[in-house]
C-alpha atoms as an extended CHARMM CRD file, in Angstrom:
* protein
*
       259  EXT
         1         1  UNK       CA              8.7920000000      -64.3870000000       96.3190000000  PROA      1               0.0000000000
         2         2  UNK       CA              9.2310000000      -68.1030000000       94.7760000000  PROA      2               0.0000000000
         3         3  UNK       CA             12.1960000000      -69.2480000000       94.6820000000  PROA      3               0.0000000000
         4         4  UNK       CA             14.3600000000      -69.5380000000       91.3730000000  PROA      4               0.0000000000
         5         5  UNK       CA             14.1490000000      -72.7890000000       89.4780000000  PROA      5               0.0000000000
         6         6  UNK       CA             16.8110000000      -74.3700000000       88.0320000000  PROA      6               0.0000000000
         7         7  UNK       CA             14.6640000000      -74.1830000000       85.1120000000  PROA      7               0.0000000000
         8         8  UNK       CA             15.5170000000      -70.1430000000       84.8570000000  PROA      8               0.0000000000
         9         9  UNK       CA             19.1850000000      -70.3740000000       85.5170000000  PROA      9               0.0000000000
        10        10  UNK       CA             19.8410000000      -73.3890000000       82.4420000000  PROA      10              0.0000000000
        11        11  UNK       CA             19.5510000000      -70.5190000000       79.7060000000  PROA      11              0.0000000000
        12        12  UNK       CA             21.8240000000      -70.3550000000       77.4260000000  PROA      12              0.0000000000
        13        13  UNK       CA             23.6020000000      -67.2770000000       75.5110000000  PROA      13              0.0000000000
        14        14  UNK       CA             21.7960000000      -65.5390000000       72.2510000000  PROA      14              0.0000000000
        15        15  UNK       CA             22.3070000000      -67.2490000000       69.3490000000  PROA      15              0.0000000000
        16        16  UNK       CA             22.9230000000      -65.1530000000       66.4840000000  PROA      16              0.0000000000
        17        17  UNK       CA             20.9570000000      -65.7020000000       63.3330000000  PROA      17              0.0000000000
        18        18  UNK       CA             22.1880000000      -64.8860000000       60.1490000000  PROA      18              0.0000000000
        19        19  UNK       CA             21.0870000000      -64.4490000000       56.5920000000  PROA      19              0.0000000000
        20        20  UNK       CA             23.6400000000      -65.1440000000       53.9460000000  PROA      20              0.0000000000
        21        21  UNK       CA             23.4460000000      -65.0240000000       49.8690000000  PROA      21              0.0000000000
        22        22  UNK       CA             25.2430000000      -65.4310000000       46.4450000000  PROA      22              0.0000000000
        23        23  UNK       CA             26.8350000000      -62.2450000000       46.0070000000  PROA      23              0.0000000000
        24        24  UNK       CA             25.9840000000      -59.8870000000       42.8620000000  PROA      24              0.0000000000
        25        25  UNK       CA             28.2310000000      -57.5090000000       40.9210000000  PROA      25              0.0000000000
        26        26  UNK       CA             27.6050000000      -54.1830000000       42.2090000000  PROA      26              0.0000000000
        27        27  UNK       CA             26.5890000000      -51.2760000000       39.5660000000  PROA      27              0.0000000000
        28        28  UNK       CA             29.5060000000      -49.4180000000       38.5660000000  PROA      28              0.0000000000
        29        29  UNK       CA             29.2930000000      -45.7410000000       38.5750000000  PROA      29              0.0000000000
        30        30  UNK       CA             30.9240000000      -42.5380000000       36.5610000000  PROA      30              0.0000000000
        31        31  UNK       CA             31.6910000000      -42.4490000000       32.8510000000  PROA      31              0.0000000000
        32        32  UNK       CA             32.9250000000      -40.5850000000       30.3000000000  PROA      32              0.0000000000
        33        33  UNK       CA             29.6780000000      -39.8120000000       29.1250000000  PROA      33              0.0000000000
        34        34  UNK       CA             28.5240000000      -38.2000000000       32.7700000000  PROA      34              0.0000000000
        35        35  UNK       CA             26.9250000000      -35.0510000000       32.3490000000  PROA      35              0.0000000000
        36        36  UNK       CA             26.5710000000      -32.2710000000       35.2720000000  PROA      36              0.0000000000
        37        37  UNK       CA             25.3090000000      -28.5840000000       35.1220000000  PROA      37              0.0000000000
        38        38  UNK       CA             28.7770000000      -26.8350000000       35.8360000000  PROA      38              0.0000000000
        39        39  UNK       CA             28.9320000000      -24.6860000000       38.9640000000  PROA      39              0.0000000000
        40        40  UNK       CA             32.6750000000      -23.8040000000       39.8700000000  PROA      40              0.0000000000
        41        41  UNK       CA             33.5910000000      -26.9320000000       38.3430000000  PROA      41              0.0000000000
        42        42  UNK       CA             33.0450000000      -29.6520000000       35.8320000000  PROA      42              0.0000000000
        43        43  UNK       CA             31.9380000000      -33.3220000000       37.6670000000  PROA      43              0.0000000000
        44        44  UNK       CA             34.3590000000      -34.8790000000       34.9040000000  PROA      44              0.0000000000
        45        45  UNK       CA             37.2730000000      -32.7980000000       36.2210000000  PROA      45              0.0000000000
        46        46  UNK       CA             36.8570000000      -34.0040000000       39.7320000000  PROA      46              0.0000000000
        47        47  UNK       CA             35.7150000000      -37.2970000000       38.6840000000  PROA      47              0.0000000000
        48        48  UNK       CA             39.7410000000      -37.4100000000       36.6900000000  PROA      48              0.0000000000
        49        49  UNK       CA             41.0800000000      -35.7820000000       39.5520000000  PROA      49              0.0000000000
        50        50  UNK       CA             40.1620000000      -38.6080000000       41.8830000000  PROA      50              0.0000000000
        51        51  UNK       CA             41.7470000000      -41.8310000000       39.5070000000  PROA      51              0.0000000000
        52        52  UNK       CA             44.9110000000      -39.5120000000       39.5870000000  PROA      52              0.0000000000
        53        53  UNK       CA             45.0060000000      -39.6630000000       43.3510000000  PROA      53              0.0000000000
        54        54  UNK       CA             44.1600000000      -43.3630000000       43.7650000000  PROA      54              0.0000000000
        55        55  UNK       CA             46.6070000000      -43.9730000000       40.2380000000  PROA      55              0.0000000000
        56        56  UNK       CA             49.7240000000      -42.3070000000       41.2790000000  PROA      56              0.0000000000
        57        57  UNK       CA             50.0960000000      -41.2050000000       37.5700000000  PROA      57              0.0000000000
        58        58  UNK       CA             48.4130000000      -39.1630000000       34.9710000000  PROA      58              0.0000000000
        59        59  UNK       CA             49.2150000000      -42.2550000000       32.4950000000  PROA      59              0.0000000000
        60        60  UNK       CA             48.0390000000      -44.7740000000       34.7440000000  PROA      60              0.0000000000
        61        61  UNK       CA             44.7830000000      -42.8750000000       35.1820000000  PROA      61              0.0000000000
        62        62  UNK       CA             44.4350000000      -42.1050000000       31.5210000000  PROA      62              0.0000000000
        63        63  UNK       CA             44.7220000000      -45.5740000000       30.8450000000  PROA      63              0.0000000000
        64        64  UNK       CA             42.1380000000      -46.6870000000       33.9430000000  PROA      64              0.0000000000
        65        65  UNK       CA             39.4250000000      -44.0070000000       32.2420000000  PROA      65              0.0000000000
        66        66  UNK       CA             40.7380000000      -44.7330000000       28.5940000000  PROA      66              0.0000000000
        67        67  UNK       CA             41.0330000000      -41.2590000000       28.1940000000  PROA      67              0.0000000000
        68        68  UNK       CA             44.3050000000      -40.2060000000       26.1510000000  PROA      68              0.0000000000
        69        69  UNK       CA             47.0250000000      -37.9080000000       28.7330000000  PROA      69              0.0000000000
        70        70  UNK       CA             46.1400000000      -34.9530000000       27.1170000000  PROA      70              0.0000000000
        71        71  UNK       CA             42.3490000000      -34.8870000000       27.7980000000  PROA      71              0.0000000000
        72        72  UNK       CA             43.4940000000      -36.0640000000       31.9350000000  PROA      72              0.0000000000
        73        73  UNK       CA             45.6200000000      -33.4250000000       32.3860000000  PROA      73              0.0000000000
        74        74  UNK       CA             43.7250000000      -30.5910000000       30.8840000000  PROA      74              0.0000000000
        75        75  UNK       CA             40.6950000000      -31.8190000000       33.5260000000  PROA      75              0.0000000000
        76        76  UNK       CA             43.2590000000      -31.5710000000       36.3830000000  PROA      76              0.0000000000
        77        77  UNK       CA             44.5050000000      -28.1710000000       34.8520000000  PROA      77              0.0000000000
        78        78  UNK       CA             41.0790000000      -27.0760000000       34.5350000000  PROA      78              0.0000000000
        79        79  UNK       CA             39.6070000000      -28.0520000000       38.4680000000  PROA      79              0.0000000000
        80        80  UNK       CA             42.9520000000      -26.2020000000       39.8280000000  PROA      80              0.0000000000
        81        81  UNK       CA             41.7690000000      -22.9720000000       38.1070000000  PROA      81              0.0000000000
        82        82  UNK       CA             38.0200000000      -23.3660000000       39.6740000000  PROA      82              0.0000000000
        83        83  UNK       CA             38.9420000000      -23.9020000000       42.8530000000  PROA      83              0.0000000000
        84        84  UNK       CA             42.5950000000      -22.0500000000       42.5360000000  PROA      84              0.0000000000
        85        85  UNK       CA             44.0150000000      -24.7090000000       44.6710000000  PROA      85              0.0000000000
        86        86  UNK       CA             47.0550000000      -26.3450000000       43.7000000000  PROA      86              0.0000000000
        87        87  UNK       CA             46.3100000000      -30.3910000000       44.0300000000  PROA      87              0.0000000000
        88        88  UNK       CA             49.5830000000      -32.2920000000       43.3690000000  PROA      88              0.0000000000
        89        89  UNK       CA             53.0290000000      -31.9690000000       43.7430000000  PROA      89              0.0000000000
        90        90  UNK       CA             55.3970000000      -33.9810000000       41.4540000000  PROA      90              0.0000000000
        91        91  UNK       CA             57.8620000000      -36.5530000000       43.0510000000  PROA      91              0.0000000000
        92        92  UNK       CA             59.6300000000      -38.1330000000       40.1760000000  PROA      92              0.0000000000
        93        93  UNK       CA             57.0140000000      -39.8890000000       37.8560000000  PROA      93              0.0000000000
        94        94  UNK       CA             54.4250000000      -39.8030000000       40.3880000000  PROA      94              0.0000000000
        95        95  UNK       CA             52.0410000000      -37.2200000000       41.8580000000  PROA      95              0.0000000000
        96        96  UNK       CA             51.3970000000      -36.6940000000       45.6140000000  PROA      96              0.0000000000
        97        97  UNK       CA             48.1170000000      -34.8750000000       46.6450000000  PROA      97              0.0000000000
        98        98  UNK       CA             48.9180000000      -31.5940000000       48.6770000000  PROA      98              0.0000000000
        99        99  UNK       CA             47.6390000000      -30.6380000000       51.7960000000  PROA      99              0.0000000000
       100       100  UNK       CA             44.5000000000      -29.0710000000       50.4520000000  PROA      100             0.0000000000
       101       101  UNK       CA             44.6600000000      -32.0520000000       47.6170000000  PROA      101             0.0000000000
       102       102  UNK       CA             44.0620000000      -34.3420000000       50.4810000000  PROA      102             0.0000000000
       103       103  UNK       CA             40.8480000000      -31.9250000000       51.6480000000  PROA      103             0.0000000000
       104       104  UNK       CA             39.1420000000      -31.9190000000       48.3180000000  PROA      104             0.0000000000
       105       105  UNK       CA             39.8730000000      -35.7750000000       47.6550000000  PROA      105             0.0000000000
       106       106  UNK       CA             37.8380000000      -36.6300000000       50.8950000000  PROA      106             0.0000000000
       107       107  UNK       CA             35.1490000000      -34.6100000000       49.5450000000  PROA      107             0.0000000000
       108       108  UNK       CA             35.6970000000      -35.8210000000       46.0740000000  PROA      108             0.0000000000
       109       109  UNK       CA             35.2250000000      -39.6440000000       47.3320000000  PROA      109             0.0000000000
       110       110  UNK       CA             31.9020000000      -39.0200000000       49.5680000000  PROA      110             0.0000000000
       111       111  UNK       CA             30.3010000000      -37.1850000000       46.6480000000  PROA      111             0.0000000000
       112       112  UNK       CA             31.4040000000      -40.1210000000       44.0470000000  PROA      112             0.0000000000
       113       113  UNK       CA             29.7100000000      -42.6040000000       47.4020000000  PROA      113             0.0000000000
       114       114  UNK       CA             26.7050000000      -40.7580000000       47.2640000000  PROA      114             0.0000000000
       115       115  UNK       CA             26.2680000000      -40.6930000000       43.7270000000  PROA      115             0.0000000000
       116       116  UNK       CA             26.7340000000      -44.4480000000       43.7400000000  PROA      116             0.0000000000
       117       117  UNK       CA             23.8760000000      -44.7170000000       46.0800000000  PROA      117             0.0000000000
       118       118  UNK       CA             21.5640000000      -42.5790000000       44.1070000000  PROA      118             0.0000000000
       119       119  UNK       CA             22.1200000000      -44.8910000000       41.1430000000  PROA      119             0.0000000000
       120       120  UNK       CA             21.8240000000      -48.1120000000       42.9680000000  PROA      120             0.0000000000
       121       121  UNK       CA             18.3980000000      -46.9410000000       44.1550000000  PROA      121             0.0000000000
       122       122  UNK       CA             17.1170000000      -45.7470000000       40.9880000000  PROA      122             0.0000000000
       123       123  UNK       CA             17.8870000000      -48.9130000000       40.0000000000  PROA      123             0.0000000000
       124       124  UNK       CA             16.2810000000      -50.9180000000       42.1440000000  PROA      124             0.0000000000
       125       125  UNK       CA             13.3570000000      -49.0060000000       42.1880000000  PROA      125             0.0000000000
       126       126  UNK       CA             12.9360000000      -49.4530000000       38.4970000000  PROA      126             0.0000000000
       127       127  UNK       CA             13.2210000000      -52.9620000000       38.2260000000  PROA      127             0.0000000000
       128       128  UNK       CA             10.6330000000      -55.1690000000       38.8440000000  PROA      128             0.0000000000
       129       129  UNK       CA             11.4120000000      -58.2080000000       41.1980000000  PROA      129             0.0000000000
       130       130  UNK       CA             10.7970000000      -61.4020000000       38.6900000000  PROA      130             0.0000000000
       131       131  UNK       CA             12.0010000000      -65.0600000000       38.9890000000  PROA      131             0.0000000000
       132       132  UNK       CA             12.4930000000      -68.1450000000       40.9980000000  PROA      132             0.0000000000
       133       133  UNK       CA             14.1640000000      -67.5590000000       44.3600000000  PROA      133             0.0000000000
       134       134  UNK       CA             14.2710000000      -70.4220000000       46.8600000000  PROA      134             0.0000000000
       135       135  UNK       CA             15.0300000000      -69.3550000000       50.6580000000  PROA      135             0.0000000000
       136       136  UNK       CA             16.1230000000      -72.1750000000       52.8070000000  PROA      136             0.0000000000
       137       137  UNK       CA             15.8550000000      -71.8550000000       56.7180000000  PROA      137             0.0000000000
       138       138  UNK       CA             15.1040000000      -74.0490000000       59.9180000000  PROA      138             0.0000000000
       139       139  UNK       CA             12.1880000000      -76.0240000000       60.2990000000  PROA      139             0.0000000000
       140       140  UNK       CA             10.2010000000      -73.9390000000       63.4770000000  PROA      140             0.0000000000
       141       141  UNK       CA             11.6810000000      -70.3000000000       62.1520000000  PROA      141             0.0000000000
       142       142  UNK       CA             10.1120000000      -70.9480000000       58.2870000000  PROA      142             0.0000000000
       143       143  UNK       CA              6.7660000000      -72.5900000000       59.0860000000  PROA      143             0.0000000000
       144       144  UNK       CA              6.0140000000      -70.6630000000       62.0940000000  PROA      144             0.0000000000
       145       145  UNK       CA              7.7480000000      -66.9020000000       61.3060000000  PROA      145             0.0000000000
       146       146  UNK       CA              8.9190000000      -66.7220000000       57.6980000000  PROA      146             0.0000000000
       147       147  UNK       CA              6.3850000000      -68.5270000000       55.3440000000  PROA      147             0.0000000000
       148       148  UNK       CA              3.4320000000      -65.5040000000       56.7110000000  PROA      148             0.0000000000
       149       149  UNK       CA              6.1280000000      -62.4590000000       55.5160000000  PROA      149             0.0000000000
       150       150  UNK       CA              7.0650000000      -64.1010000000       52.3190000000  PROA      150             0.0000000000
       151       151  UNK       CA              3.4800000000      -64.3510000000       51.4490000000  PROA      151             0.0000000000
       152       152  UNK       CA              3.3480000000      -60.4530000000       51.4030000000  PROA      152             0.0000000000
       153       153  UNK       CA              6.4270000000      -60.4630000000       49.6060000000  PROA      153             0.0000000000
       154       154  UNK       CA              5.1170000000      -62.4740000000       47.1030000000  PROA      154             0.0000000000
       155       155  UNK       CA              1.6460000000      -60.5200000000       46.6780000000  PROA      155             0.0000000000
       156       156  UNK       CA              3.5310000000      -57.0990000000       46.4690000000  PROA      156             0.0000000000
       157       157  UNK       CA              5.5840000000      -58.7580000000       43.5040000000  PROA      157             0.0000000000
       158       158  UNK       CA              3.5270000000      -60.7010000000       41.1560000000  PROA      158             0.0000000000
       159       159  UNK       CA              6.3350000000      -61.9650000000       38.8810000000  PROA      159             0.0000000000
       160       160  UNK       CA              8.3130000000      -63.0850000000       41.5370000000  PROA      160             0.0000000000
       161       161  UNK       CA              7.7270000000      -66.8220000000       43.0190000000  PROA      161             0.0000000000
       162       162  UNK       CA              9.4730000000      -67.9870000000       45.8760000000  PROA      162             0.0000000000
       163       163  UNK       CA             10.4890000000      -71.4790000000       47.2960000000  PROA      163             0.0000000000
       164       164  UNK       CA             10.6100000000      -71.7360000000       51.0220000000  PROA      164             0.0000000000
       165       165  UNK       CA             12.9200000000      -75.1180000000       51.7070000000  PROA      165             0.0000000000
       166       166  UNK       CA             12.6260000000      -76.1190000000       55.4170000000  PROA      166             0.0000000000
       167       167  UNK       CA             15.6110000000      -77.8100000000       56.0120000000  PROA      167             0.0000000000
       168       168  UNK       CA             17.3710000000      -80.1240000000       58.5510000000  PROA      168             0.0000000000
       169       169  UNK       CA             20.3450000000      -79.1520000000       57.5710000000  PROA      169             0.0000000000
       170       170  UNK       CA             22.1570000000      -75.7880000000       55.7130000000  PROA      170             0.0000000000
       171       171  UNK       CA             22.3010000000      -76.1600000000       52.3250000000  PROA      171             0.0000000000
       172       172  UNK       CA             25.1420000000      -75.0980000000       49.9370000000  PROA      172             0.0000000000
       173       173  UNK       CA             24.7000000000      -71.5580000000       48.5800000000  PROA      173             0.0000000000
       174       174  UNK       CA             27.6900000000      -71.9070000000       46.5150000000  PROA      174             0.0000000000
       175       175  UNK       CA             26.5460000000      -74.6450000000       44.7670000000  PROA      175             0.0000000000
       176       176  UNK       CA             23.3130000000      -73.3200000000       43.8690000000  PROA      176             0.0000000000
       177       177  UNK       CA             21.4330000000      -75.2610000000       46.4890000000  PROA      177             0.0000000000
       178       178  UNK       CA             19.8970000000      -72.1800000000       47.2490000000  PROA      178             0.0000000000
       179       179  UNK       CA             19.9230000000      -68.4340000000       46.6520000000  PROA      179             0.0000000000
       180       180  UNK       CA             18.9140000000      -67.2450000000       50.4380000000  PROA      180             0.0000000000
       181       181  UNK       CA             20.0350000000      -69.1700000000       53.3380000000  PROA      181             0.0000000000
       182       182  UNK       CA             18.3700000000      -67.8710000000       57.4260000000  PROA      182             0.0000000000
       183       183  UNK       CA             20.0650000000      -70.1230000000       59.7410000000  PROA      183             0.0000000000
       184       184  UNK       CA             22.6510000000      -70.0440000000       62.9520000000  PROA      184             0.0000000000
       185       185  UNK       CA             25.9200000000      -71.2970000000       61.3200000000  PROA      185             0.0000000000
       186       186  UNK       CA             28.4780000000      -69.1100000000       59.6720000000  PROA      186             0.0000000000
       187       187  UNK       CA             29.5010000000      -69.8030000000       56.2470000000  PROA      187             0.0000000000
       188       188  UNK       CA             33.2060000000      -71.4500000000       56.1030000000  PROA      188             0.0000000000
       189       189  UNK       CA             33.8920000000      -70.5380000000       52.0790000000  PROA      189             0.0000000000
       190       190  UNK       CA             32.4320000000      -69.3090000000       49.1460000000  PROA      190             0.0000000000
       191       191  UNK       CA             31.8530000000      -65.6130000000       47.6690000000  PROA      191             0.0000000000
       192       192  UNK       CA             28.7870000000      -64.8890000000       50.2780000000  PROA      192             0.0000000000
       193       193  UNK       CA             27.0960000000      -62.0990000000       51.5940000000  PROA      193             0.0000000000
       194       194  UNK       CA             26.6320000000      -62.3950000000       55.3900000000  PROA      194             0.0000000000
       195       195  UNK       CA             24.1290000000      -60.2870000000       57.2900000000  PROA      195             0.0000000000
       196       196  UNK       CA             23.1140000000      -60.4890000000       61.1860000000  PROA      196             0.0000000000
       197       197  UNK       CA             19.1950000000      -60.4520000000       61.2770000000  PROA      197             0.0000000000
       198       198  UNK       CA             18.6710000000      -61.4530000000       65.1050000000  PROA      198             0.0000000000
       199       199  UNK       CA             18.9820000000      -63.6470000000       67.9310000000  PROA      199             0.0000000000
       200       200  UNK       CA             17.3030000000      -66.0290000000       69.9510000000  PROA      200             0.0000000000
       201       201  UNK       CA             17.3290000000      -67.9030000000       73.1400000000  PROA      201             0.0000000000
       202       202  UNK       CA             17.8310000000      -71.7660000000       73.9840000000  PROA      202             0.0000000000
       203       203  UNK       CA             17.0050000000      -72.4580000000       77.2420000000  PROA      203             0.0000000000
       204       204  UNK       CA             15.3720000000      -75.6580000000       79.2480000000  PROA      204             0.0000000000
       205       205  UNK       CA             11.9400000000      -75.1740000000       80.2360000000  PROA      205             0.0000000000
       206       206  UNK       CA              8.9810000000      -77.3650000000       82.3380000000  PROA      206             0.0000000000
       207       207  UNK       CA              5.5810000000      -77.9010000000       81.9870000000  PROA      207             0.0000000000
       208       208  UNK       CA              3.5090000000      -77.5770000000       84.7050000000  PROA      208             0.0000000000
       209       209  UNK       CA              1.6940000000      -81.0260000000       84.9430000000  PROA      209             0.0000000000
       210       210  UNK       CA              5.1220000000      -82.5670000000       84.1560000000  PROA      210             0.0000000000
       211       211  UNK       CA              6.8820000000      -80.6380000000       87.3990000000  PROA      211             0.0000000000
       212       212  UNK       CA              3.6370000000      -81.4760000000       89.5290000000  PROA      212             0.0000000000
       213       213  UNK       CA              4.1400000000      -84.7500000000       89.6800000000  PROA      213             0.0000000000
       214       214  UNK       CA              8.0550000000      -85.1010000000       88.8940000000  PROA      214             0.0000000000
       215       215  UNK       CA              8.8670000000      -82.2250000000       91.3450000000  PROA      215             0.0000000000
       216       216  UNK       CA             10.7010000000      -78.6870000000       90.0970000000  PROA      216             0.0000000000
       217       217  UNK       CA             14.3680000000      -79.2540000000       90.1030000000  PROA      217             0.0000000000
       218       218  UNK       CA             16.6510000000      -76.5720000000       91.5260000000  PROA      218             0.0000000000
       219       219  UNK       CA             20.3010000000      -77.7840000000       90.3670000000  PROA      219             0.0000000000
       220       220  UNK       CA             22.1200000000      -79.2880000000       88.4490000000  PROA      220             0.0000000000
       221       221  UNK       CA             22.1700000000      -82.2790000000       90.5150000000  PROA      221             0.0000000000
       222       222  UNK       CA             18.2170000000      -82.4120000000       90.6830000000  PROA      222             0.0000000000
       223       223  UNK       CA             17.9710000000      -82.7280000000       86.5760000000  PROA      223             0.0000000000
       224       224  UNK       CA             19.5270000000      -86.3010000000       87.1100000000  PROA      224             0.0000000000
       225       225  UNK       CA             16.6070000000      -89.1480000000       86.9260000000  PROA      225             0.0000000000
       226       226  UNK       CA             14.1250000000      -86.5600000000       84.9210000000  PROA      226             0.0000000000
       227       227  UNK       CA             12.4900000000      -86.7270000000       81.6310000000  PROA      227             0.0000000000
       228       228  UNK       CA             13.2320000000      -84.2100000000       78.5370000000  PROA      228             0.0000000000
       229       229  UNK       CA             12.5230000000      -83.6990000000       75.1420000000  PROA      229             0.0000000000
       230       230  UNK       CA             15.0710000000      -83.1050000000       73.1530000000  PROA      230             0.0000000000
       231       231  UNK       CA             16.1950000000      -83.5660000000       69.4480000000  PROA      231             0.0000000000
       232       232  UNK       CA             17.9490000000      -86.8390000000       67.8360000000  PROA      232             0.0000000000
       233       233  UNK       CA             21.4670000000      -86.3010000000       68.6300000000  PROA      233             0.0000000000
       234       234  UNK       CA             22.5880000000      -88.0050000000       64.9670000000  PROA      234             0.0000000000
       235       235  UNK       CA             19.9160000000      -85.8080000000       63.5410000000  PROA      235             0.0000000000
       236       236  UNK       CA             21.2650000000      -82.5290000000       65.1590000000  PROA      236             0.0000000000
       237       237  UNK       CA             23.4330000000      -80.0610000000       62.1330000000  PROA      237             0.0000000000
       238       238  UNK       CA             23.1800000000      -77.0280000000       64.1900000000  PROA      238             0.0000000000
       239       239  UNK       CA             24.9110000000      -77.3570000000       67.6900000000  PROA      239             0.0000000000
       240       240  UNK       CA             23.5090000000      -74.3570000000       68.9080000000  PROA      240             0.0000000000
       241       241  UNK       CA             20.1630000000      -76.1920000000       69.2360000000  PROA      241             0.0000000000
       242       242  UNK       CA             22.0460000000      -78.5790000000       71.9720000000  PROA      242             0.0000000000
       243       243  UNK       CA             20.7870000000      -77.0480000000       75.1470000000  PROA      243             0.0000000000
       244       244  UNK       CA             20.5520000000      -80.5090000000       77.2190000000  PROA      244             0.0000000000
       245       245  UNK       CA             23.5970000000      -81.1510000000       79.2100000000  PROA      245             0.0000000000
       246       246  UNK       CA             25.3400000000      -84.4660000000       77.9590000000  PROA      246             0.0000000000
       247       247  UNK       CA             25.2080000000      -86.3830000000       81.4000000000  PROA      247             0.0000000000
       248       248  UNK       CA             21.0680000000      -86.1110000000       81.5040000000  PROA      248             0.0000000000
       249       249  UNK       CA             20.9700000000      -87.4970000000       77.7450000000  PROA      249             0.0000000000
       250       250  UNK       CA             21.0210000000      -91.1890000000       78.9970000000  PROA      250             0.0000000000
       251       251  UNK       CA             17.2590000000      -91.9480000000       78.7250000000  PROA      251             0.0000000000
       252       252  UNK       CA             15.4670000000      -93.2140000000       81.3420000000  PROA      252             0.0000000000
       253       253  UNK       CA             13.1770000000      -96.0320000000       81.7930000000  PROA      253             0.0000000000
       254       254  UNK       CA              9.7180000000      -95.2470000000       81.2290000000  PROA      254             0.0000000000
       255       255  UNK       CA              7.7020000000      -96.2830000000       84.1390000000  PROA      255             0.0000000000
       256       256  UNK       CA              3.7810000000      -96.9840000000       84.2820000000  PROA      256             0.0000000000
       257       257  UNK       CA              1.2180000000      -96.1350000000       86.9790000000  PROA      257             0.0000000000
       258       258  UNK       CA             -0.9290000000      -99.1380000000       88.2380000000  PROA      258             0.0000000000
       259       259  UNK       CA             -4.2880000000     -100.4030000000       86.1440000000  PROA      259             0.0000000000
């Protein structure tokens, strides 16, 4: 077998690559006006019965739903006779949830999650993706990886029309710079959404004709007196990019081969 090369042991960790952007208000769901067929119990009853819980108080809750405390605690009057289960005991001004409170109120919150879901996804599905959107990213990763995808983004979505901004360095989604930002560095402030979309690997690699003649080092030591390609160090923004150790940076003196 041939021995191991320096070249495969100077590889560094994954770098994780993230995609961040402006955050949106998310669709509210449940209203007054929320209509279900009634099967042991009325949707609006359970719906009241879970502001109580999270309220403390049937006032707080009427006010939260802008329902007056009559209509709130006929609805909680009216889901303790479907079910027959007794859902709060009184402590002063406020109500506690009872054992079997506490049962239906887990229940009570996935159903209201999955409802939210439903809606979200109607509504995305009815909408039409129009406008300007400008996605800015890294140099290789756009050109070479992201400008083919967007294209069937783009065709898929007529209305839409996106701007792909290859950029040295990250620009400012907070300040409108952009809307979608792909790159390696973690937002330090603004209201952002933050989502891990892969990983890559730096490492420090040969090319054959180079090691031919220059030799194939196999330490650390053996790197001193070589050649390498590497980026500007003034021009670097993303550090993650910096795979060549600083004490082989010094350039060395080109040297020329006889006429």
């Amino acid at each position: 077998m041939p021995r191991a090369s320096i070249l495969d042991k100077l590889e560094y960790r994954p770098t994780i690559m993230q995609i961040c952007s402006r955050s949106a208000s998310s669709p509210t769901v449940g209203s007054e006006n929320m209509k279900h067929e009634r099967t042991n119990f009325d949707w609006s009853d359970l719906y009241t019965f879970l502001h109580v819980a999270r309220d403390g108080t049937i006032g707080a809750a009427a006010e939260t739903l802008r329902l007056d405390v009559t209509t709130v605690r006929r609805r909680l009057t009216a889901l303790e006779e479907a079910t027959g289960i007794t859902l709060f005991v009184r402590s002063g001004r406020l109500l506690h949830l009872t054992a079997e409170g506490e049962h239906i109120f887990s229940i009570a919150s996935q159903m209201e999650n999955l409802g939210g879901e439903i809606t979200r996804d109607a509504t995305d599905a009815a909408r039409e993706l129009a406008g300007v959107v400008r996605v800015s990213t890294m140099e290789g990763f756009g050109s070479f990886y992201l400008a083919p995808r967007l294209s069937r983004l783009a065709n898929r979505h007529s209305q839409l029309k996106i701007q792909l901004v290859n950029a040295q360095h990250v620009l400012n989604l907070s300040e409108r710079e952009a809307d979608v930002s792909i790159n390696m560095v973690s937002p330090e402030r603004g209201r952002l959404i933050v989502r891990k979309v892969g990983q890559f690997t730096v490492g420090l690699y040969g090319a054959a004709s180079y090691l031919e003649g220059a030799g194939t080092p196999e330490t650390i030591e053996d790197l001193q007196g070589h050649t390498f390609i590497t980026y500007v160090d003034d021009l670097i923004s993303v550090p993650h990019v910096r795979c060549c150790p600083i004490s082989l940076r010094t350039p060395r003196p080109p040297s020329f081969a006889p006429a």
